[in-house]
C-alpha positions in Angstrom: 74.0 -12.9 -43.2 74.1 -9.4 -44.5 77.1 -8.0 -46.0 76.9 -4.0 -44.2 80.3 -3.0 -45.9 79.5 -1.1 -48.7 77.0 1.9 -48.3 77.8 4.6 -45.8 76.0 7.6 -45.3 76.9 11.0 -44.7 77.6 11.4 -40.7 75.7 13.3 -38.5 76.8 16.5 -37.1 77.4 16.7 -33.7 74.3 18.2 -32.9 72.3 15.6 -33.9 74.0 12.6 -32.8 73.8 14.0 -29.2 70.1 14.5 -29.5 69.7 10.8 -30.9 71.5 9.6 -27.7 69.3 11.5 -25.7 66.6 9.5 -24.5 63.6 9.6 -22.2 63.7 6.8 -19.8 62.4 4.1 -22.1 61.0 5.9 -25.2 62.7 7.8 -27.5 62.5 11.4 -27.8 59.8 12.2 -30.3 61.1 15.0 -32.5 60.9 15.4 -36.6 65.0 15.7 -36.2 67.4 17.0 -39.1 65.2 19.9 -41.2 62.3 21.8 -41.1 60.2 22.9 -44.0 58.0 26.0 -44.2 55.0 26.2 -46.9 52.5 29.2 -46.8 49.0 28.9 -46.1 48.3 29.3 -50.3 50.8 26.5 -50.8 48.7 24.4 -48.6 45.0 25.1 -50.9 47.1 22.6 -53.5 46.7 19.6 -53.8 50.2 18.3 -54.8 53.6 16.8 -53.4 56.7 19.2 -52.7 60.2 17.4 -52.6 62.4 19.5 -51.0 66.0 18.3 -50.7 68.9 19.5 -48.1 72.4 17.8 -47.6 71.3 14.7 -46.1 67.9 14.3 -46.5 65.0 14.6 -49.4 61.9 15.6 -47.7 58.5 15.1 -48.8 56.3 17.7 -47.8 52.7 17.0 -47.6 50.2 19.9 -48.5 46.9 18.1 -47.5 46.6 18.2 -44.3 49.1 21.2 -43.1 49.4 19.1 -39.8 52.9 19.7 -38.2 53.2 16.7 -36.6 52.8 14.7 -40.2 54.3 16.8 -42.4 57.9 15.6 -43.2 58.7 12.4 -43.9 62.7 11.3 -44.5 64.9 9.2 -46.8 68.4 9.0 -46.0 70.7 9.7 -49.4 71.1 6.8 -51.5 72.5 6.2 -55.3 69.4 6.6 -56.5 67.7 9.4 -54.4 65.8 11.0 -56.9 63.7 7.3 -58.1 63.6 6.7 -54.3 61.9 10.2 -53.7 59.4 10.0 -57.0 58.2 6.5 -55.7 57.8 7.2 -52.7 55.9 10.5 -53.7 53.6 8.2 -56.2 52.9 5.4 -53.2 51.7 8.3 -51.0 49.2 10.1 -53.8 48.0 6.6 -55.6 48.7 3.3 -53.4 49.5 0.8 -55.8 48.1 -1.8 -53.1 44.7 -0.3 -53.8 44.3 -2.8 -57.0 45.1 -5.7 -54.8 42.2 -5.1 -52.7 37.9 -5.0 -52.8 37.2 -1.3 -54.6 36.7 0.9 -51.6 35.9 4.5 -52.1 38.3 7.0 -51.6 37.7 10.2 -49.4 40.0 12.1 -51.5 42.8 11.9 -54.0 45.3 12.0 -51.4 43.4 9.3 -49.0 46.1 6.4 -49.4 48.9 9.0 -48.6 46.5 10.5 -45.5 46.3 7.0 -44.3 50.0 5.9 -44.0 51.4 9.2 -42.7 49.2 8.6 -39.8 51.6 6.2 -39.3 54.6 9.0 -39.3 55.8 8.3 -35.3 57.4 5.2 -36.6 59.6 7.2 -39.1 61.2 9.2 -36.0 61.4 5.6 -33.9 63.4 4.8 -37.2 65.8 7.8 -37.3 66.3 7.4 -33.3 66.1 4.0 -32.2 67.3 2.5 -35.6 69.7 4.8 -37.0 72.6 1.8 -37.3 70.5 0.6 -39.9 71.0 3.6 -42.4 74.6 3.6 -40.7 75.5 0.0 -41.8 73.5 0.7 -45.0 71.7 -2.6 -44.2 68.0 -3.6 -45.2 66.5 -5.8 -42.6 63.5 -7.7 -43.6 63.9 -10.7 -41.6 61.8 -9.7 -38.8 59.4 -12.9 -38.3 62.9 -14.6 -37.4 63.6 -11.8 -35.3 63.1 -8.3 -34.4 65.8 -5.7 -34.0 66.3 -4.4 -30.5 65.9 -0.4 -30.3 68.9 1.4 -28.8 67.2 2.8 -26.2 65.9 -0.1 -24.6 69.2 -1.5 -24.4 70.8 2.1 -22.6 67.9 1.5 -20.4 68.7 -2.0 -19.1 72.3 -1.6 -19.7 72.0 1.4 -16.9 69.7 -0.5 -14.9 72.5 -3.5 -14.8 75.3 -0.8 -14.0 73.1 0.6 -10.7 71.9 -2.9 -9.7 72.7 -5.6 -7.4 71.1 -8.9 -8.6 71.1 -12.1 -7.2 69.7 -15.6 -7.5 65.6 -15.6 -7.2 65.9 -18.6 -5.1 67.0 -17.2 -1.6 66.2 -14.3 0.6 68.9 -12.0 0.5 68.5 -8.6 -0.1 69.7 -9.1 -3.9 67.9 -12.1 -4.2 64.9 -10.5 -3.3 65.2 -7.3 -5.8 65.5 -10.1 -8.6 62.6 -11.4 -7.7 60.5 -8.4 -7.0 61.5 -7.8 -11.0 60.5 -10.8 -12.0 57.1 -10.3 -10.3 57.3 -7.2 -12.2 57.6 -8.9 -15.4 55.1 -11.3 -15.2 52.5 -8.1 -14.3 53.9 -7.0 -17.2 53.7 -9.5 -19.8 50.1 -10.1 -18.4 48.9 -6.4 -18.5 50.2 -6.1 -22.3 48.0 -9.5 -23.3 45.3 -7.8 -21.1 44.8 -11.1 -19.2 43.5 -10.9 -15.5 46.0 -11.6 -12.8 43.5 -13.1 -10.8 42.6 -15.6 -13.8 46.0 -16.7 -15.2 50.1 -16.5 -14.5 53.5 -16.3 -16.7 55.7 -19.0 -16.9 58.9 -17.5 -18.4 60.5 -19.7 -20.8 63.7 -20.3 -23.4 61.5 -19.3 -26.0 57.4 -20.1 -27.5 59.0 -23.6 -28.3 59.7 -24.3 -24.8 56.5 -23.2 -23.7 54.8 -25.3 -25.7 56.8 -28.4 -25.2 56.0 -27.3 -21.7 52.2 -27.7 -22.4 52.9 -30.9 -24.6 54.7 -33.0 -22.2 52.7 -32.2 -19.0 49.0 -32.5 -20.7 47.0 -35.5 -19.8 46.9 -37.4 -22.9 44.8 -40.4 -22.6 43.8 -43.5 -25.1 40.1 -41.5 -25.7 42.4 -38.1 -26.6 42.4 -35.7 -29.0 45.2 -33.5 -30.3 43.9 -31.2 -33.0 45.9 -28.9 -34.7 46.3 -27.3 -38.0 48.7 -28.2 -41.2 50.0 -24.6 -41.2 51.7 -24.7 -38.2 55.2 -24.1 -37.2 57.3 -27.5 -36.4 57.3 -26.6 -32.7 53.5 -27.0 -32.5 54.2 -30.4 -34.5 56.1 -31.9 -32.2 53.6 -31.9 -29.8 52.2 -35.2 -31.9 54.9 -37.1 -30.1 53.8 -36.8 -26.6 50.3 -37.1 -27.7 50.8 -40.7 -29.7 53.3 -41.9 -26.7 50.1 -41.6 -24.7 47.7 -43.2 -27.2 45.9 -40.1 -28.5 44.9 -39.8 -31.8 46.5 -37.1 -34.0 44.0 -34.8 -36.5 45.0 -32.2 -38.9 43.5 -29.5 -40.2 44.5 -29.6 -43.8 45.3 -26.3 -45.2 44.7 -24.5 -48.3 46.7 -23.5 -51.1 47.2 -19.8 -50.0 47.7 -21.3 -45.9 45.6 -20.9 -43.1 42.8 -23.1 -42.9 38.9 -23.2 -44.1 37.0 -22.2 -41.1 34.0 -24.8 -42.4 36.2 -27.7 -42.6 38.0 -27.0 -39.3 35.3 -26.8 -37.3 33.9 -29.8 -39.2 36.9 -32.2 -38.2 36.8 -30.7 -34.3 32.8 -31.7 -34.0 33.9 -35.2 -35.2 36.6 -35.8 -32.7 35.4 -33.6 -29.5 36.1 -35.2 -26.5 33.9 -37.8 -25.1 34.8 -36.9 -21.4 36.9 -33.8 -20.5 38.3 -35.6 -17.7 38.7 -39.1 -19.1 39.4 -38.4 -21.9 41.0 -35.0 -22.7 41.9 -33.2 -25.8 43.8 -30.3 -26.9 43.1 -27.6 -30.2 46.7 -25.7 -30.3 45.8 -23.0 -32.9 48.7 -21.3 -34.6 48.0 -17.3 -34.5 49.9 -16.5 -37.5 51.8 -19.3 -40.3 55.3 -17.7 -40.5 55.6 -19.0 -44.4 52.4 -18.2 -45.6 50.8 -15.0 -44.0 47.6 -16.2 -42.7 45.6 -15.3 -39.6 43.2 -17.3 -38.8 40.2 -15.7 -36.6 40.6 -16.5 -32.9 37.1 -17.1 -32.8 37.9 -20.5 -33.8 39.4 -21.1 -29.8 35.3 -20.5 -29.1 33.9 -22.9 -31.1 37.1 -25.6 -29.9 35.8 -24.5 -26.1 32.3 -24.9 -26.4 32.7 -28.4 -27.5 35.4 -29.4 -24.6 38.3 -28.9 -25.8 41.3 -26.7 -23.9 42.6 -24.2 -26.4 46.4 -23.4 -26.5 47.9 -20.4 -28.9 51.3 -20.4 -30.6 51.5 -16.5 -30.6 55.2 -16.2 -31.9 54.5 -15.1 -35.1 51.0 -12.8 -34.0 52.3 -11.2 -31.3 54.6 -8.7 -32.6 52.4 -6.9 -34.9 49.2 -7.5 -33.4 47.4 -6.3 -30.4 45.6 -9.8 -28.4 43.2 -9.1 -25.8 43.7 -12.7 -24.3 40.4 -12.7 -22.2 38.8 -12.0 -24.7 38.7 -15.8 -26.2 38.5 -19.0 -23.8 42.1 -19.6 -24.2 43.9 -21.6 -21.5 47.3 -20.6 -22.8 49.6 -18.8 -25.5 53.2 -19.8 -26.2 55.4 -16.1 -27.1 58.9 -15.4 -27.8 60.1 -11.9 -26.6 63.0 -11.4 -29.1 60.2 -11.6 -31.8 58.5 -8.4 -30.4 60.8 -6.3 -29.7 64.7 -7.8 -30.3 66.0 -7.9 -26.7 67.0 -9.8 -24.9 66.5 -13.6 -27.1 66.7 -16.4 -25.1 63.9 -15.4 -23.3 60.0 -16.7 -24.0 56.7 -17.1 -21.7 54.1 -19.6 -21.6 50.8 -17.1 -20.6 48.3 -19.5 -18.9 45.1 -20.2 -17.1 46.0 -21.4 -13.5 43.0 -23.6 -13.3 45.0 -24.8 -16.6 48.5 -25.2 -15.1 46.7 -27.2 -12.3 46.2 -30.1 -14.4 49.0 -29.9 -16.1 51.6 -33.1 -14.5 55.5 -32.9 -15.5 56.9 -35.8 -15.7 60.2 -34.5 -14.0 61.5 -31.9 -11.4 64.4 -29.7 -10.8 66.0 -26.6 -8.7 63.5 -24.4 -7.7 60.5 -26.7 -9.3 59.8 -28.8 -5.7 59.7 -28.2 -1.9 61.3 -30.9 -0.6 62.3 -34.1 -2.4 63.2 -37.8 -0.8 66.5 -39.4 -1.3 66.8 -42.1 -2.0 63.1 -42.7 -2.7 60.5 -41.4 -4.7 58.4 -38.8 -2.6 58.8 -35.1 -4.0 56.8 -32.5 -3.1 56.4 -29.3 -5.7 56.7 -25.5 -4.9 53.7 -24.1 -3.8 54.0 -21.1 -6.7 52.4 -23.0 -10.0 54.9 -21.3 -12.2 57.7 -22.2 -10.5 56.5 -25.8 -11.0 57.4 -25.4 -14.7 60.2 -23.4 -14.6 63.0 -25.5 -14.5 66.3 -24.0 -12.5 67.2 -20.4 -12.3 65.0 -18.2 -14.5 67.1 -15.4 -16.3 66.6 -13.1 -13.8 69.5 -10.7 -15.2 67.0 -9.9 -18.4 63.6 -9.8 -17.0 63.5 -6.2 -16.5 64.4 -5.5 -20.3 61.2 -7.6 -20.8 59.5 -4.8 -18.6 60.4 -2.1 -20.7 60.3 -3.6 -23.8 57.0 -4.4 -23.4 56.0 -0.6 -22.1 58.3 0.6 -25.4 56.1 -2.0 -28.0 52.6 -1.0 -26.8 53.8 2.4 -27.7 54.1 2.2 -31.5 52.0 -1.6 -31.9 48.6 0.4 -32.7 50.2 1.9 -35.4 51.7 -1.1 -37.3 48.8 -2.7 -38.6 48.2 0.1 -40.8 51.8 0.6 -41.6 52.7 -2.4 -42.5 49.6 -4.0 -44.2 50.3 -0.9 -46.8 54.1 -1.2 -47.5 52.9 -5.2 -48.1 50.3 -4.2 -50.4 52.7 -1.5 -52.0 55.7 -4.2 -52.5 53.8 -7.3 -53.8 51.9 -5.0 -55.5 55.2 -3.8 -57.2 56.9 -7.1 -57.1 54.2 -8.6 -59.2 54.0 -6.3 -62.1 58.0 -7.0 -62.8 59.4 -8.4 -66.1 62.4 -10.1 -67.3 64.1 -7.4 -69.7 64.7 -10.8 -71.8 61.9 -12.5 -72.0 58.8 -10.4 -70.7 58.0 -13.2 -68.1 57.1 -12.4 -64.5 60.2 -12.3 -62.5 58.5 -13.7 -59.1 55.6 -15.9 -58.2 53.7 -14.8 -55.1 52.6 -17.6 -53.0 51.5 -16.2 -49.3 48.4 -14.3 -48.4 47.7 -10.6 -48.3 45.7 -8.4 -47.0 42.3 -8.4 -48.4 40.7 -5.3 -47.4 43.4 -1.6 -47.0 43.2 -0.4 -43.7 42.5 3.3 -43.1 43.0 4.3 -39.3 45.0 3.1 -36.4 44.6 0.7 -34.4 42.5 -1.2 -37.2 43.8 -5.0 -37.1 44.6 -6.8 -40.6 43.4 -9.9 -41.5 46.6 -11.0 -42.6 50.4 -10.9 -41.2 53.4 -8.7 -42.7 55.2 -11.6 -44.4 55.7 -12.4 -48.5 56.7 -15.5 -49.0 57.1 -15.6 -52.9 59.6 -17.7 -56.0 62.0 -15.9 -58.3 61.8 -16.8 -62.1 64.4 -17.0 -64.8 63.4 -15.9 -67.9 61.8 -19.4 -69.1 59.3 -19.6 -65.7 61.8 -21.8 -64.4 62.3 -21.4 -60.3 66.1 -20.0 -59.6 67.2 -21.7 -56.5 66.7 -19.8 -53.1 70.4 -20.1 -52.6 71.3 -18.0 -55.1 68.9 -15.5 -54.4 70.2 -15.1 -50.9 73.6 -15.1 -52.0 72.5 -11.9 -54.7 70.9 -10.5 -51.7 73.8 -10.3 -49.5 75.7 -8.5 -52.3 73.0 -5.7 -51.9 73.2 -5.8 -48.0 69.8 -7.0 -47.9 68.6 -9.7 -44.9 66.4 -11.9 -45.9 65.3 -15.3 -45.5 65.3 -18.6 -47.3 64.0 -22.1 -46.9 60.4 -23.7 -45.3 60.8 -21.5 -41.9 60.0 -24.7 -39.7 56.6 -25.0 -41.2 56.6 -28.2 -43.0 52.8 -27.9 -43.7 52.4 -24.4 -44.7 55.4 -24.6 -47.4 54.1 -27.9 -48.9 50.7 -26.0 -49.1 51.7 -22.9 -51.4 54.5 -24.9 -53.4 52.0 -27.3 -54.4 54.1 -30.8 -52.7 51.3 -31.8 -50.7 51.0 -35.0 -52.5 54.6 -35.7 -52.9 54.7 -35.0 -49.0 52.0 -37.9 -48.3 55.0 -40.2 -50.0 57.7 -39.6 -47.3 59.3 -42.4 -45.6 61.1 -43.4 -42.7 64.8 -41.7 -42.7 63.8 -39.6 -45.6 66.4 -36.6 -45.6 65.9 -33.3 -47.1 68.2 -33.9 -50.0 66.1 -37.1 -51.2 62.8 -34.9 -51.3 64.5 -32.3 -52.9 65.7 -35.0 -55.4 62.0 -36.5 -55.9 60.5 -32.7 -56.8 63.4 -31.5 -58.7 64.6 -28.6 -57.3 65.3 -26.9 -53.8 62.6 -26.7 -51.1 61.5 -23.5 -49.4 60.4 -20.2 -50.3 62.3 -16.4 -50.2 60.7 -14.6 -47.5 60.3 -11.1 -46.7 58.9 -10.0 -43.2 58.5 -6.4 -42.3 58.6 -5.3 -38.4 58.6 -2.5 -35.9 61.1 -0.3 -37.9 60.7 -1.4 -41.5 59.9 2.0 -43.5 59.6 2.6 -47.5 63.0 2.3 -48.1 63.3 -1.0 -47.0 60.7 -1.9 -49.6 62.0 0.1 -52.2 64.9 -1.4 -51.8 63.8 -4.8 -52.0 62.1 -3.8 -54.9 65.3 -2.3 -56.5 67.0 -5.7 -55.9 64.1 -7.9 -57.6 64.2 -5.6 -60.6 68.1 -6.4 -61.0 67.6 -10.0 -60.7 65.5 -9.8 -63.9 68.0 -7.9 -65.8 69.6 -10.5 -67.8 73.2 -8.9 -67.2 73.3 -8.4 -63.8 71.3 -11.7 -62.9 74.2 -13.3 -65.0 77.3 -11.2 -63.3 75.8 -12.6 -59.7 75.3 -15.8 -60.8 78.9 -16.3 -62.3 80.0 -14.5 -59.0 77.6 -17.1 -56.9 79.3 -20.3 -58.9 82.7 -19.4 -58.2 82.0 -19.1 -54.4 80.0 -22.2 -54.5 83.3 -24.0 -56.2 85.4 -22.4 -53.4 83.1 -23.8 -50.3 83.7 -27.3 -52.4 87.7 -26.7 -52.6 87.6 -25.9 -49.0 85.9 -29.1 -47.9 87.8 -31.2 -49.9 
């Protein structure tokens, strides 16, 4: 989705597209780029905001602090520069977001604009590793379903691929063994960025976090005395590990979850003390805990994998969602194992996950089938197979993807570089947009334009490296002029006009979107071969949420703009231009079936 025809910026000169391609040998060069702005030391006793503007850029000089390194801040030209550069000037000096939050005292008038520019590397990652963005005139805010990879981790591995000879990890040629000296690489890797001990658990490198966790799901012993605990607010991956669990005659529990998502810590723990396992090895059962809900923004504390511990259960993570904007210390918390996909973090390569788990964990785990490279030797005809000696390569069905381990290397090495900082980053510009978003009005009618439904932040963060209690995601409703929902479909459609990505829908979290629409009742009346369209048909109007998710490169503009497009959809005119423009697609798609 994403129409990227229709805004084009001005072109770089030569100069600076050749430093842009010139990178370091996995991050990008760190340089403010395109201007330079020179205050004297008098100008710097005021406390006020300087826009200065050149031929492709209006820069915001800050005053307070004179640091070098923080100074400038960017914003490629748009149609409307001028609002772009005022706003942007007013979210620095006053932080809408702060009214959203507990009152916290402020160090200085300038402390919410202090705070963010801290964040100022990720404005030069932006103009380096992201520049197709402006290019393409594209806003991307779709990064829970997937981050954008940065250029220069894709010159890195594309060079690597160009100088290397690769072959198949199972042999013991000279090829074959580079691959797998990668691979080894990776899973150091992977293990050193979730600061989990070598020694203590491995990497199983998977399709994706779904097929780690089906991993988990169909090799744990699930007995008639089992448990399976998990939480309403979970992603349908972490669902589907019911069916394993019942074909085994475990019992199923759910965590129910609150209006805003997430669960109540009370309760939860309340519901795992009534079902704890009798007998860890008669009778074992499993607490899957989902990091982050990708529909509704919540976090619950991974504390909660100590209490599950301490009363015998084995604790498994779904980290797809957490992972790319939060930094997990895995060894921190008794947790035998966390399901991630790579493309979530960092964009490249997809098709790629890992299943980061306990050995001692893996141990008693027993698949109920073999492959290439899973087994030793195998009998026949008969029924005698004998596994690998390697635990991971017992799960790791065929050939791994040996060709795109190493970019999993580097990305990892490029992420850590910038992940301190995004917390801070990104909990503001969510603060700043549903802050925005919330105080908007039909020109019509004076009615709210959008309902909010997912968490924020509770508290503003101030330094980096602080972690936020809450994800970078809004999940929220738009509003005609009467209160009444305007489908998601439309929405999307009006976003694609305005080169915006976005999302639409219940993101594979059944749970979580019947908890902030308010459908949890209706959802305890499903039956057998229900389809979409017949619940749809028994609430009255389409299922699902618009989503916003910010990421690695997201920056003001991409809020503003988003911002700029929600104010348009509640001008009566314009919503009605796109909506005459939507039906007449709509009747096309029909003529074309038909």
């Amino acid at each position: 989705m994403g129409n990227t025809s229709s805004i084009h910026l001005s072109s770089s000169s030569t100069k600076e597209r050749s430093l842009s391609r010139k990178r370091s040998e996995i991050f990008p060069r760190i340089s403010l780029g395109c201007a330079s702005v020179h205050s004297s030391d008098s100008d710097h006793s005021q406390e006020t905001t300087k826009l200065v503007s050149n031929e492709k850029y209006i820069v915001v000089d800050q005053l307070i602090p004179p640091s070098p390194a923080s100074s400038v801040a960017y914003f490629p030209l748009q149609p409307n520069l001028d609002d772009t550069a005022r706003a942007y000037a007013s979210f620095l000096n006053e932080h809408p977001g702060e009214s959203l939050v507990h009152p916290m005292p402020m160090t200085s008038a300038h402390r919410g604009w202090a705070d963010y520019q801290l964040t100022w590397i990720l404005d030069t990652l932006r103009r380096t590793d992201y520049s197709r963005l402006e290019r393409a005139g594209e806003t991307y805010v779709d990064y829970m379903g997937g981050a954008i990879y940065p250029e220069s981790l894709i010159k890195v591995h594309t060079d690597f691929l160009n100088r290397s000879i690769l072959g198949n990890t199972h042999s013991v040629s000279n090829s074959s063994r580079l691959s797998l000296k990668y691979a080894d690489e990776a899973r150091l890797a992977v293990l050193a960025h979730f600061k989990a001990s070598s020694s203590e658990y491995t990497v199983v490198f998977t399709a994706n976090a779904s097929a780690a966790l089906k991993l988990v799901a169909e090799a744990y012993p699930f007995s008639g005395g089992s448990s399976l605990v998990i939480g309403a607010d979970s992603h349908n991956s972490v669902h589907g590990i019911r069916e394993f669990a019942t074909s085994k005659s475990a019992e199923v529990h759910y965590v129910p979850s609150t209006p805003r998502g997430g669960f109540d810590v009370p309760m939860a723990k309340n519901l795992l003390l009534r079902h704890r396992p009798r007998s860890r090895e008669l009778a074992p059962s499993l607490f899957v805990l989902t990091g982050q809900s990708n529909i509704t923004n919540s976090k619950p504390p991974l504390s909660m994998t100590e209490y599950a511990a301490s009363l015998g259960y084995h604790v498994v993570v779904d980290g797809a969602a957490l992972a790319p904007t939060s930094i997990i210390s895995i060894s921190e918390y008794p947790i035998d194992a966390m399901a991630i996909s790579f493309y979530k973090m960092f964009g490249y390569p997809t098709g790629v996950g890992a299943l980061v788990i306990k050995k001692s964990f893996l141990a008693q785990l027993k698949r109920p089938w073999f492959a290439g490279g899973t087994v030793d030797i195998v009998q026949v005809p008969g029924n005698i197979v004998t596994r690998t000696h390697e635990l991971h390569e017992q799960f790791e069905d065929g050939t791994i993807n040996y060709l795109q381990l190493p970019a999993i290397t580097n990305g990892l090495r490029f992420l850590s570089a910038y992940l301190p900082f995004l917390p801070l980053r990104l909990s503001s510009l969510l603060l700043y947009l549903t802050s925005s978003l919330s105080k908007l009005r039909h020109d019509s009618s004076g009615r709210p334009v959008v309902q909010i439904l997912s968490r924020t932040p509770t508290r503003k963060l101030h330094s980096v490296g602080e972690q936020s209690d809450a994800g970078s995601i809004l999940s929220l409703l738009f509003l005609d002029p009467w209160g009444v929902m305007i489908p998601n479909s439309f929405i999307e459609y009006a976003a694609t006009t305005q080169n915006i990505s976005l999302r639409t829908g219940c993101m594979c979290n059944p749970g979580g979107a019947a908890a902030i629409l308010g459908i949890v009742e209706e959802m305890r009346h499903l039956y057998p071969g229900v389809t979409l369209s017949d619940f749809e048909e028994r609430v009255g109007r389409e299922l699902g949420v618009v989503r916003i998710s910010l990421g690695l490169a997201s920056n003001f503009q991409d809020v503003w703009n988003v911002i700029q497009f929600a104010i348009s959809i509640g001008q009566e005119a314009k919503r009605q231009a796109l909506w005459n423009q939507w039906m007449e697609s709509q009747r096309g798609e029909i003529g074309k079936a038909i």
